[in-house]
Each structure stands twice: as C-alpha cells, then as structure tokens.
C-alpha positions, 0 to 999 in steps of 0.5 A, a space after each residue: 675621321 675615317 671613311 670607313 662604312 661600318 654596318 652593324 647587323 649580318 643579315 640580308 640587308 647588310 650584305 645586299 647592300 655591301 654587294 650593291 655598294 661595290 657593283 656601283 663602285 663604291 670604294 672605302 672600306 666596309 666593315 659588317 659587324 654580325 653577331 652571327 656565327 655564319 656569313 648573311 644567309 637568306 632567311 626564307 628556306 629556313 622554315 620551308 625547303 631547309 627544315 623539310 630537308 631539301 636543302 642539306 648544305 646550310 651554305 646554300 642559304 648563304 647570300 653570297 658565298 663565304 669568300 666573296 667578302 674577302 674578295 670584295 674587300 668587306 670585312 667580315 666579323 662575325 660573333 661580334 655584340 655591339 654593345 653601343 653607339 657614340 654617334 658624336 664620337 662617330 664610334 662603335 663600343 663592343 661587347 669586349 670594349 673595343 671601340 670601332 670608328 666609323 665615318 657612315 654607320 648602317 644600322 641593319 641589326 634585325 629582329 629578335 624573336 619574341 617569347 612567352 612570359 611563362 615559365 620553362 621558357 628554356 626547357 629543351 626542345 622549345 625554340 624560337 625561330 630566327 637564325 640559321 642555328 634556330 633552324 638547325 636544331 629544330 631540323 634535328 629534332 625533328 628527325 626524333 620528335 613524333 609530336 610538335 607543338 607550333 605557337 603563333 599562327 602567322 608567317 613564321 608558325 603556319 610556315 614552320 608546321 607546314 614543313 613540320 607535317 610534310 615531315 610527318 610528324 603530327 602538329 598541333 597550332 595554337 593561335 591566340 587570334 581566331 583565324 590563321 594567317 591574320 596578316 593577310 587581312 582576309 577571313 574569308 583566306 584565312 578560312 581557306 588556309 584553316 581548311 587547306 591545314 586540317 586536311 593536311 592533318 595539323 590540329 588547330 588550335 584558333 582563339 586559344 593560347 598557352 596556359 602552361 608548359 609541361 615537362 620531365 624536369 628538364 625536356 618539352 613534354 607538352 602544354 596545356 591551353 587556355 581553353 584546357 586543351 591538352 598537347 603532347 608535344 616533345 619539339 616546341 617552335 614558339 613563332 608569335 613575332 619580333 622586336 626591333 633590335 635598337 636595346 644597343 642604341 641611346 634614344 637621346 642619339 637618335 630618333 627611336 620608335 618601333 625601330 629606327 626612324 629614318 627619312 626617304 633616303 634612309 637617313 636617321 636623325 643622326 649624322 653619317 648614320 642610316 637604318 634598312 631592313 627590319 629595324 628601319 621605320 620609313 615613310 613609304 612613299 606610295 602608301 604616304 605613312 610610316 612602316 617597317 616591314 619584316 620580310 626578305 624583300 624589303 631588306 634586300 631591295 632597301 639594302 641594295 638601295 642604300 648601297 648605291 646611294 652611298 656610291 653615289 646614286 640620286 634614285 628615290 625610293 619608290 618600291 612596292 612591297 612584297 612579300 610571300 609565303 609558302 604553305 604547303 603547296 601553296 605559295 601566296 603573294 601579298 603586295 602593298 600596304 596591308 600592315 595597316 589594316 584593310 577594310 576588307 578584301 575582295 578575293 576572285 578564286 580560291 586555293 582549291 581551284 590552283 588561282 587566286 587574286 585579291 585586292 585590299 580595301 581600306 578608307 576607299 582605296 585599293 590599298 594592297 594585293 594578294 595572289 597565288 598562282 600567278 604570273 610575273 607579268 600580273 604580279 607586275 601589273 598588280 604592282 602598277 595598279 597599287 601605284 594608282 590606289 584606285 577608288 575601293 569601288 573600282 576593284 571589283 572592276 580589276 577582278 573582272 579582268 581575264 588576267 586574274 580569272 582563277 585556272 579551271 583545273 583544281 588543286 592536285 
C-alpha cells in the first residue's frame, strides 16, 4: 500500500489543494494527473482580461508558476487520460494502460462543456469554452473575425460577448431563456443587464435557440434561429453549461449523482477516496442541502480545505459561497445559495447609478445576496447575514441600511 495522495484533475481545485497541503505540512508524495497540456491555471481572465488581450502571457493565468511543483516535490503530469478507477485495488488505469496506485485519491477532474445536438457542431470557427487552448484560439479569431456569434446567455456567454464587443466586433446573443443572466435570480437585474448589452451595441437574442449552422463547407458562416433570425457569424463560442466530469468512474464504486457525492469532510462513498471543486456534491452546511457549485471560488477554497485536512486539520467546512462576474464594466457579486432557486429578489440600486445591493428570497428566507459596487467590509457583512438567513420579511429592513445605499454619481 502506498501513501501516495494522487489527485485526478489539473485545475484550481488540485493545485489549491497541493499548495495548502504543503503549507500545512503535508509530507507524502503528490501526484496531479491533468489531462491538460498546461500547469493549473485560473479560469476566470479566460473569458475577460485574456480574450480582450490585456493579458499577453497565458502563464499569468497560472495558479502558480510552472516550477513551483518540481520545487514542492508535486509531481506534475500532464496530458494524462484517466481511463478508470479500482477503488478496491486502491488504483488508477490510464488511457495508455498503466495502472497508478494510490493510498488517498482527490477526484478533482471538472467539467466538460456541453454541445448543441446539431449538426456542424466541429465546423471550424465554433468552440466551446473552457480550457486555456479553448480561450487561445478564440483570442486569435477574434483578431480576424468581424462577426460573432455567442450561445448561452449565463456566466461563460454573456462574459465571452462582453469581451468580444470590447474587441470590436459586432456580436449577436442568443439565449434560449427569456432574460439574460437567469442564474442571478432577478428579472428585474437581468432587465438591467439587457439594457446595459444593448447599449454597448450586442444583439440580442432572448427566448430564441439555434435552428441551424450555416457554413462554406468546411468554416462557420452564421445560423439561423428558431424564430428565423438570420447571423452572420464567422467566430462561433457556444457557452450553454458543463457536466460533471465522472464518465472514468463506476457507479457501482462510488456513490454518483450530478457528480461525486461526498460528505461534509469531502469524503466519497468509497474509502481513502474524496472529491472537491466541480465534480463534488456536497452538503452545504449553512443552506442545510445538497450542491455543487461551478465557480473559481469554490474550487479553490474546497481544495484548500481538504489540502489541510489531509495534513492533519480538524476545521469544518463552513464557507459561504461567492462567486463574480465581470460584464463590461460592471462586476457583480452574488453570494449564497441561489442555485436553488429564489423567490424573488429585492434589489436597492441599480447598475447605472454605480451600486447595487440585493437579497434573495426563497421559502421566507433570505437565502442569497447580489452586489456590485461595494466594499469588502460589506461583502463581508453580506456573508454574515447569510449565516443568520434572516426571515424573507426582515430584508427590506437590511436594504435600509446606509452601508448598502447605492452611490449618488451615475455609471460613466
């Protein structure tokens, strides 16, 4: 048996967690299995300062710096497919057939993009978003395209056609949902956002899906929409959600179900076997139910957990989530469990006056938070609030207080 900690997945969560592992003083060997072609890197500038080409060197999405794990002794191996796990063998089989032991085992292996059942789905021009070499060959042909189609109107769309416009070219949006940004819960928001991407000169497309993809053959010439709109597109970014990545894994092993299920020590069904970041369902232990959450911060803070307690850490998990987005210039924090679903949202504010702040609703609690324009100290006080889930009729209490007026100058 060895003591070796193998984590299967190159991203955030597996290098947040080799770093806090040896801060902590953390020992045995670690091993990353990434079937990347680059060191972890951060996936949030993808879609913003990186695409608009504000950050030339892609190693400055790096987590860390490509030599740190040589120097921590993590070793590093890249390009490798896991293929399967033997959780009673305490073994990892790769695509090539080599079979790597492990005394602990981190499922951290992500998300993959999901696709659009048409076909000319590998037309070139036409990507997904995800990885480091997704972002790169979008950036380059968005140096020639003038034209751009997005798909998907959440996080990774309205992010990705944001940039695409500050680069000048013009972009059309098509969301099959009637409103932009539905994650955030508020159509009153969403409404903002629209009004925010019609000014900046986006074309939206809302309530609409894709019909058919038009091309000379061989390369993304447009498409055309349910409703029979028309694109022309020669760049294509297609951002309509992720699935857990589990395919290498037997459900008969472990215990799957939107990803890997886990306990409130991200422990999985299976012995000397844990799960963090994307592919972890876990029980939230402030909101009392099952999630998983697909944002920088979860993976980062759940790998830095676990990297501690593998060390030898007692501390429970007790974090509030946050996650943020950047739209133009408007950067928006959302806090809590909104992923639920929310009654309703009860916003003070707005985008064009510069401040925003708003508290979630669901089954008479105040559930979740969204702010823009903010302070820490307030995103701080935000957090604590969440903690107390307040009664859904004490939040227009919350909102009259002064730290979350909206600022008297307007949005430049």
């Amino acid at each position: 048996m060895t003591d070796t900690i193998v984590v299967v997945g190159g991203g955030l969560a597996a290098a947040s967690l080799a770093v806090s592992y040896r801060e902590a003083g953390g020992e045995e060997v670690v091993t990353i299995l990434s079937a990347d072609d680059r060191p972890p890197y951060n996936r949030p500038p993808l879609s913003k300062g990186f695409l608009r080409g504000e950050m030339e060197d892609e190693a400055d999405a790096y987590v860390q710096p490509a030599r740190f794990y040589d120097d921590n002794v993590i070793e590093l191996r890249l390009e490798t497919e896991v293929r399967a796990v033997d959780t009673g063998a305490h073994e990892i089989e790769l695509a090539g057939g080599e079979r790597v032991p492990y005394g602990t085992l981190v499922i951290a292996s992500g998300a993959t993009p999901r696709s659009l059942p048409l076909p000319g789905m590998d037309l070139v021009g036409l990507h997904t978003y995800r990885t480091l070499a997704d972002a790169t060959a979008v950036r380059e042909a968005a140096a020639e395209a003038r034209k751009a189609l997005v798909v998907g109107g959440s996080f990774i769309g309205s992010e990705v056609a944001a940039s695409l416009r500050m680069r000048g070219l013009e972009v059309a949006l098509v969301e099959m949902g009637e409103r932009l940004m539905p994650a955030l819960g508020s159509a009153e928001l969403s409404e903002q956002l629209a009004a925010l991407y019609r000014e900046q000169g986006v074309h939206l497309l809302l309530g609409d899906a894709l019909e058919e993809l038009h091309s000379n053959g061989r390369l993304l010439t447009g498409a055309r929409t349910a409703q029979g709109h028309e694109v022309e597109a020669y760049l294509g970014v297609v951002g309509v959600g992720v699935e857990p990545n589990v395919s290498f894994l037997d459900p008969e092993q472990l215990k799957l179900d939107n990803g890997v299920v886990v306990d409130e020590r991200f422990r999985s069904s299976a012995d000397d076997v844990y799960a963090i970041g994307d592919v972890a369902q876990f029980p939230d232990p402030v909101f009392g139910r099952p999630r998983r959450i697909e944002h920088w911060s979860n993976a980062n803070a759940q790998g830095s957990h676990l990297g501690r307690q593998l060390a030898g850490a007692r501390e429970p998990w007790d974090e509030i989530s946050v996650f943020f987005t950047q739209l133009f210039d408007v950067k928006l924090q959302v806090l809590g469990d909104v992923d639920g679903g929310v009654d309703d949202v009860l916003l003070l504010g707005s985008i064009d006056e510069g401040r925003l702040a708003g508290f979630h609703r669901r089954d008479g609690k105040v559930v979740g938070a969204v702010l823009h324009g903010q302070s820490a100290d307030v995103v701080e006080q935000a957090k604590t609030i969440l903690r107390e889930q307040p009664e859904a009729d004490d939040a227009e209490a919350l909102l009259a207080d002064p730290r979350f007026r909206p600022a008297t100058a307007a949005r430049g």
